[in-house]
N, C-alpha and C positions, 0 to 999 in steps of 0.2 A: 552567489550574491549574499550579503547580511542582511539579515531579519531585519525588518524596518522596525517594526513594535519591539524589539529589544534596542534595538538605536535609539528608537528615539524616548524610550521608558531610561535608559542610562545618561542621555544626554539634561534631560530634564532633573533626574537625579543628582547630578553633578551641580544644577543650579540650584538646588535647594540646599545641598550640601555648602555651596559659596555663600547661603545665604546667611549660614546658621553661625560664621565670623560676625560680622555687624548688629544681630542678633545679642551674642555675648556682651557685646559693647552696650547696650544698653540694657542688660540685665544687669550685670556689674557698676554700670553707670548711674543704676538707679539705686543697687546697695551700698557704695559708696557717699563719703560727706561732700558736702554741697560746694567745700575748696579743694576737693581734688576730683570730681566727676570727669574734666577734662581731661584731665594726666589719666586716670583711668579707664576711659574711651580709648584715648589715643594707643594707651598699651594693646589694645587689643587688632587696632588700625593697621597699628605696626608691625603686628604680625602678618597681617598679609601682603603689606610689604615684604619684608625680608623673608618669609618663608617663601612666597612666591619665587623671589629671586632666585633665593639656595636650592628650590626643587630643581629649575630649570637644570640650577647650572651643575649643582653633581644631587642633590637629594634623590630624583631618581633614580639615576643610576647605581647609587649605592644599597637603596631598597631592592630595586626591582631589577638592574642592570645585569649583568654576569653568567654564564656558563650555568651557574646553580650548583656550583661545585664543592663552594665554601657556606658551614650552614650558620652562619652567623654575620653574610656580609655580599650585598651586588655584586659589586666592578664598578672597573672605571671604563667601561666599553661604551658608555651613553651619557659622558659628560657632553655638558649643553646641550642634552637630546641630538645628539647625533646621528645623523640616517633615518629620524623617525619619519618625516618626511617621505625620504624617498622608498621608505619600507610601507609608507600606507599607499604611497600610489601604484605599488607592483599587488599591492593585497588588493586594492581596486579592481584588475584584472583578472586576479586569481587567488580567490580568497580560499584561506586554510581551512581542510575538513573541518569541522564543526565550530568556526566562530561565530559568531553570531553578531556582532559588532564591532566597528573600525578599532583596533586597539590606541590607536592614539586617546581617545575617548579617557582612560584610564590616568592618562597621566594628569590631568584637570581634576578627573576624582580623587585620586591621591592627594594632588595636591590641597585638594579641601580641605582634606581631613588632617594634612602635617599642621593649615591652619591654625585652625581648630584645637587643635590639641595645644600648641604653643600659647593660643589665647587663653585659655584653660590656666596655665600655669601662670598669669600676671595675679590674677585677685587675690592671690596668698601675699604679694608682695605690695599688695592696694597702699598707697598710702607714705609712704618713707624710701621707695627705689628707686636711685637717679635714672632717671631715662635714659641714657647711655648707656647702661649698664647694663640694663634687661633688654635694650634690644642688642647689645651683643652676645649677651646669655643666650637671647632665643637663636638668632645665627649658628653660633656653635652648636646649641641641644639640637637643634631642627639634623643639622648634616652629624655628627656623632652619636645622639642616644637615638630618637625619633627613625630616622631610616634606617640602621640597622635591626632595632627591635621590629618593625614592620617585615624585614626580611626575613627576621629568625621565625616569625609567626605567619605570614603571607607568603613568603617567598617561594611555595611549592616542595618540591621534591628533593628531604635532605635537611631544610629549613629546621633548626633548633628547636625551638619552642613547637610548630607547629607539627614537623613531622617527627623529629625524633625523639621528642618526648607525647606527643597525641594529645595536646590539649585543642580546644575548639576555641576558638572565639572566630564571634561570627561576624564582628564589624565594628570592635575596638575594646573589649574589655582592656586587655593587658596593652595595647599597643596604642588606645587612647587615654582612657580614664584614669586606668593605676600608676602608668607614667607622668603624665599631667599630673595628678594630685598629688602623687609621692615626693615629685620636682618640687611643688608647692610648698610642702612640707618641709623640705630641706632649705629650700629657700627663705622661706620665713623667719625657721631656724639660725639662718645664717644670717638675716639682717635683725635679728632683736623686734620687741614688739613696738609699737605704733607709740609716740609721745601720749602719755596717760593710759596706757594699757593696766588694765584689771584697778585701773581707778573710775573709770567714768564708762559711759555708757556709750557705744557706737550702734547709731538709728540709720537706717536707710532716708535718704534722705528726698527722693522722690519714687515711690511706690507704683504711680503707672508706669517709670520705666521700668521696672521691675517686671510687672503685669506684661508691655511692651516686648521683652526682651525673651520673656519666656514663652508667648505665643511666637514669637520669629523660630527659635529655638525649637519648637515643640513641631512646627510646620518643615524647618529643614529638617528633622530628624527623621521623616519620611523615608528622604530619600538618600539618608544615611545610614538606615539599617536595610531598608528597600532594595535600595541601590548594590547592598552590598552579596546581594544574589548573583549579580552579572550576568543577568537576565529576567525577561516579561514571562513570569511564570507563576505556579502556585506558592515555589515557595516564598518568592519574593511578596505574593498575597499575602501568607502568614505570617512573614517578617512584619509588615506594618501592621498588619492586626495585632500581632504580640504589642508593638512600638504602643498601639492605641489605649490598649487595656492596661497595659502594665503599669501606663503613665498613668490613666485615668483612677489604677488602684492606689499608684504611690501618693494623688494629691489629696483621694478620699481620706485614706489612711493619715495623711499628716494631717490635716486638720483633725481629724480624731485626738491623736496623740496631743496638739494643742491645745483642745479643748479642756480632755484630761489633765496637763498639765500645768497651764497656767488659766483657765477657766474661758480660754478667747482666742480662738479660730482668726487665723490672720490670713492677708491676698497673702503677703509674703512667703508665709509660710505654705500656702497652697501651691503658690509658683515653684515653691524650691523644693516641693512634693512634686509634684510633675517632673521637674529636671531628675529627679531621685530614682522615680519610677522608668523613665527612660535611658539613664546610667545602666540600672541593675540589666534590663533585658538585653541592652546591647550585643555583650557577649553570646546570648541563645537564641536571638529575635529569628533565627531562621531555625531552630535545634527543638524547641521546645513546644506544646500545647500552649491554648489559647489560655485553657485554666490556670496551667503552671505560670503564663506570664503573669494572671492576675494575684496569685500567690508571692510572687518576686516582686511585687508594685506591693503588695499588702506588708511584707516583713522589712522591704527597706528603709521603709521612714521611720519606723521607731530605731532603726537602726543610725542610722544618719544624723536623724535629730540626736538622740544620745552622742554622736560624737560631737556637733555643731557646738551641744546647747551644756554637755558634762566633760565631755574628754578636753577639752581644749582647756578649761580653767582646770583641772586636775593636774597633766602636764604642762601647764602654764607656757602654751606656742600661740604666735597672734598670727594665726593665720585670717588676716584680715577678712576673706568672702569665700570663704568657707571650699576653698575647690578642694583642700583633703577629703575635707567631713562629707561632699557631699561626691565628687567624682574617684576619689578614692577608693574610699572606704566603699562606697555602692557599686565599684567597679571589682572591684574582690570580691564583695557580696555575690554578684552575677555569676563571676567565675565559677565559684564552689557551685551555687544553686544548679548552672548548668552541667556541672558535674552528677547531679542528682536528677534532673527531671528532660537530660536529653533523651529525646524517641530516637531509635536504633537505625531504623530507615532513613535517618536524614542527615545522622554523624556524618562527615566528612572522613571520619576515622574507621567506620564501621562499630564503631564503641557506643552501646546507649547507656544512658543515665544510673544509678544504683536502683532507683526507684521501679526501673523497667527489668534491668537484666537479674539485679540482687549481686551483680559484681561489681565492687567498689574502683575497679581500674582506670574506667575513665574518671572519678572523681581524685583518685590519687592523681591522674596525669592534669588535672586541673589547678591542681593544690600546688604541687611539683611546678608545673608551669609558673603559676603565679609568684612564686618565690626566686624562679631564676629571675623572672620579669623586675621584680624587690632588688635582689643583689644587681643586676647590671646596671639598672639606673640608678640607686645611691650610691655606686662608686663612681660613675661615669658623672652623674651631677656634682659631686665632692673635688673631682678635679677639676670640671669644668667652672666650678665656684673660685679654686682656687687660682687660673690662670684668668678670669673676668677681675678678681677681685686686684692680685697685682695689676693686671693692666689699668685699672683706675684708681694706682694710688692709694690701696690697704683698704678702701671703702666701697661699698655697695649704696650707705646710705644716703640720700641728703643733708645737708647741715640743719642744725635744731632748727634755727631760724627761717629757714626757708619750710620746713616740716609746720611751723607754725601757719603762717604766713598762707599755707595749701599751696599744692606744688600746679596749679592752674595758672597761678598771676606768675610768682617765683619762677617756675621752668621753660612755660610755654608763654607768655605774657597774655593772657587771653582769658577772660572767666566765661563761665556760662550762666553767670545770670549778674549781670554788669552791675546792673543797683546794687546788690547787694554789698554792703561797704565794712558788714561786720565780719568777726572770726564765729567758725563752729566751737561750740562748748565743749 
């Protein structure tokens, strides 16, 4: 029989995890300008559309599908989920040594998180990205970058990233964050900055959704670093306790950093401290002491903030809502720190941290990791940029005028706040 308390601690994990798409939507919704909040909702809506679709229909199978034989890729044994069905109700009668819960279970949670990660990648494009075009973008990334990288680091026995080179991520550094922001980054890249970029000022334009978006956010992350135990256990306990403290250090901490540097603590910034603190720990939320988590919430927001608030006008990229500066770069951050402060007994690798053993191997295999994770998705985004961008015609972006105009009436013919009859500044 399966454990009921792991059933039903995974199944309830899975709903938090769904919850934390719609969540984004109104966090982005709320740092976005007030003519394109819609178009920037919907980006993220959309994603659970089409990623939902592309899991069924091959995404899992190419993550999680195959023999295990190839360490960089499923099969195609489990298009349209095939026999899962009929493989849960022979497991009903005779369940496998030490499961613990229905494996179909799994492919809902995955699927959260291919979400997720896809939504992730719109707010760099906030603002100037025909709709057509990113939701074909995410289609493709979802079934070519997204599930194979999930394979190379989940996939078990053999898997690239996770087994043959020994890096840890515990519930998406490299296979959420660094992929998502990195895509961001090239993307932004690739459509140019926002009409009036590094001339005028971009405000958030309503701040409870902000507020809003990041307690959704903050509440699925639960059972997204929780969850990612794949069981009602201890460690899965000090997964969300990591989740709790590390967030609670990254919001402390940015408001510090704020205070220091422009003389005024903002929600915004508290908010985008919290999602910072919760980026970085992802990777070790089940690897690491309580303290280390609070140490990893304490160093990423000055880290973060520097990239938001210096790196972007140094390098002069409009990454509109910051998902490099903050899922990126805080997703890298994680990686290495868990390279440093993983306890030995709980590696998956048997590898602990430098700070424990005084061997620097697991922090190399983290480093190493994070870099193939670097090269496979900007090549893999690079091309899929460049067969999105012919198929619509040499352009990713809007036309001026519709950019003007806020792509909520222009795209979708719909505002969200009808009176309002002027343009943003």
């Amino acid at each position: 029989m399966y454990d009921s308390g792991s059933t039903a601690f995974m199944l309830v994990c899975t709903m938090l995890v769904l919850l934390m798409t719609p969540g984004l939507a109104f966090f982005y919704g709320g740092l976005s300008r007030r003519k394109n909040v819609v178009n920037t909702m919907l980006m993220s809506f959309a994603a659970i559309g089409v990623v939902g679709l592309t899991w069924v229909i091959a995404g899992w199978s190419f993550a999680y599908g195959g023999d295990g034989s190839l360490s960089w890729f499923g099969g195609f044994d489990q298009l349209g989920l095939s026999g899962l069905v009929k493989g849960m109700m022979t497991e009903a009668t005779q369940t496998p040594e030490g499961t613990l819960y229905p494996s179909i279970i799994d492919v809902t949670f995955q699927m959260a998180f291919a979400m997720i990660t896809a939504a992730i990648i719109t707010g760099s494009a906030a603002g100037r990205v025909r709709f057509g075009a990113i939701v074909a973008f995410l289609v493709v990334w979802a079934l070519v970058v997204y599930a194979p990288l999930a394979h190379m680091v989940w996939g078990g026995e053999g898997s690239l990233i996770g087994e043959v080179i020994g890096a840890l991520d515990f519930a998406g550094g490299d296979v959420v964050h660094i992929s998502s922001g990195v895509t961001g980054l090239i993307l932004c890249l690739a459509l140019g900055g926002r009409r009036g970029f590094g001339l005028k000022s971009y405000r958030p334009h309503n701040v409870p959704f902000v507020a809003l978006g990041a307690t959704l956010l903050w509440f699925g992350w639960f059972g997204f670093n929780g969850g990612s135990e794949f069981a009602a256990d201890g460690v899965a306990a000090l997964a969300i306790l990591n989740t709790v403290v590390s967030s609670a250090a990254g919001l402390a901490s940015w408001m510090v950093v704020e205070r220091v540097a422009t003389g005024k603590p903002t929600l915004v910034g508290a908010c985008t401290g919290l999602v910072a603190g919760l980026v970085v720990v992802t990777p070790g939320a089940g690897f690491v002491e309580p303290w280390a988590a609070v140490v990893m919430g304490i160093v990423v927001s000055p880290v973060c903030y520097f990239a938001i608030s210096r790196l972007k006008s140094l390098l002069d990229y409009d990454d509109a809502l910051d998902a490099f500066g903050c899922h990126g770069v805080g997703g890298i951050l994680g990686g290495v720190l868990t390279g440093l402060f993983c306890v030995p007994e709980l590696s998956w690798t048997g590898q602990g941290g430098l700070l424990y053993t005084g061997d620097p191997s697991l922090l190399l295999s983290q480093v190493l990791g994070i870099l193939v994770t670097l090269v496979i998705v900007v090549v893999l985004d690079l091309v899929i940029l460049f067969v999105v961008r012919a198929a619509f015609g040499g352009t990713l972006r809007v036309s001026a005028q519709e950019e003007a105009l806020g792509l909520d009436v222009a795209v979708h013919g719909e505002s969200a706040y009808p009176a309002y009859t002027g343009l943003d500044s």
